[in-house]
C-alpha positions as CSV (number, residue, x, y, z in Angstrom):
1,X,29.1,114.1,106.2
2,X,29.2,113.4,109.7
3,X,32.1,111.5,111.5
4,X,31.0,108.6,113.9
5,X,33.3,107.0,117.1
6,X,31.6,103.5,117.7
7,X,32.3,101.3,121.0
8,X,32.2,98.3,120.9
9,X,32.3,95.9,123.7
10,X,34.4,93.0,122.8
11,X,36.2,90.7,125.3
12,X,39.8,90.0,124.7
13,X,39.9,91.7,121.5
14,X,43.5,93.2,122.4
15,X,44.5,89.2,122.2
16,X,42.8,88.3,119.4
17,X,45.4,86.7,116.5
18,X,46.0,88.3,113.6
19,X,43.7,86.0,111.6
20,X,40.6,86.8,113.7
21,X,41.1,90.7,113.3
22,X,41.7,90.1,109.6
23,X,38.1,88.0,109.4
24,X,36.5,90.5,111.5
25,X,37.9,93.6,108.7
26,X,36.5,91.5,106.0
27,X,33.2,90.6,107.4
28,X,32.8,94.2,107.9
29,X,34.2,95.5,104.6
30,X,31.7,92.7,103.0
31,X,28.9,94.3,104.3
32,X,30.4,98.1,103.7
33,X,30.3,96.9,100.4
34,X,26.8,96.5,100.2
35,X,26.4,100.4,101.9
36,X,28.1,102.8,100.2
37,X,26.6,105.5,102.6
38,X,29.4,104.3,105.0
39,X,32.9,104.9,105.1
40,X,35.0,103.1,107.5
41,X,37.9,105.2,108.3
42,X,39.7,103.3,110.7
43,X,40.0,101.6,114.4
44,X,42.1,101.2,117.0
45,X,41.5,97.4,119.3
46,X,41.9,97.5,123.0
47,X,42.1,94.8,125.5
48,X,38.1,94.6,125.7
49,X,37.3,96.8,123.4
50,X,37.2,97.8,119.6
51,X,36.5,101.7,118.9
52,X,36.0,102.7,115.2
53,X,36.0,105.7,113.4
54,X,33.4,105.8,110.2
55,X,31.7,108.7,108.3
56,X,28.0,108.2,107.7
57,X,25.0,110.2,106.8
58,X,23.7,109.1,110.5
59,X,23.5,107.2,113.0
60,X,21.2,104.3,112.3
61,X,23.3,103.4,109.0
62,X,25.4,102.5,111.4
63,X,23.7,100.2,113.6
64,X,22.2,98.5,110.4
65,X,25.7,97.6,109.4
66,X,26.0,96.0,113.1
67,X,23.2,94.1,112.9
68,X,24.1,92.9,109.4
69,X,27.6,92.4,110.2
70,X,26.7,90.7,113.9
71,X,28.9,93.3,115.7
72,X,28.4,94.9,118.8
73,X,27.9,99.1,119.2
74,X,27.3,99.4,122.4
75,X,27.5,103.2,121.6
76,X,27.7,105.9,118.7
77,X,28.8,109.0,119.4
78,X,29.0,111.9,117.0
79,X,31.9,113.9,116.1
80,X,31.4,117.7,116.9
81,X,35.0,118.6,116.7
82,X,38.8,117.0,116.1
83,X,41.6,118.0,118.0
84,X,45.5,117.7,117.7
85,X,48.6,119.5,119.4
86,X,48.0,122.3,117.0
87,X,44.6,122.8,118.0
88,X,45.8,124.9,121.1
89,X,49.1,126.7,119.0
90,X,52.5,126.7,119.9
């Protein structure tokens, strides 16, 4: 299935508290729970932005879990390859 990076614009996110990151996981696992399509894998939370990683069967599964959720993705992008320091050998 394919691999998804989402954007999502979100002031002061990097100074967000530790409770409002942990409300914003649940209300997303709450809906994830309702689409079992979608795998979140994980994300990583910038200053004024959130990017996430999720495997779905396309891209509109994930803007419905947006919408339901009431979070920004201000864009999908689709996977076409992975890459680590032992992509290029050693």
């Amino acid at each position: 299935m394919p691999r998804y990076v989402i954007e999502r614009d979100f002031p002061g996110a990097g100074s967000l508290p530790a409770e409002e990151i942990g409300a914003i996981s649940a209300k997303s696992n709450d809906v994830l729970s309702r689409m079992p399509e979608l795998q979140w894998d994980h994300s990583y939370v910038t200053d004024d932005k959130i990017f996430c990683v999720y495997v779905a069967p396309d891209a509109d599964s994930i803007r419905r879990h947006a919408e339901e959720g009431g979070f920004p993705a201000n864009a999908i992008r689709e996977v076409a390859h992975t890459i680590d320091p032992t992509t290029g050998g050693r």
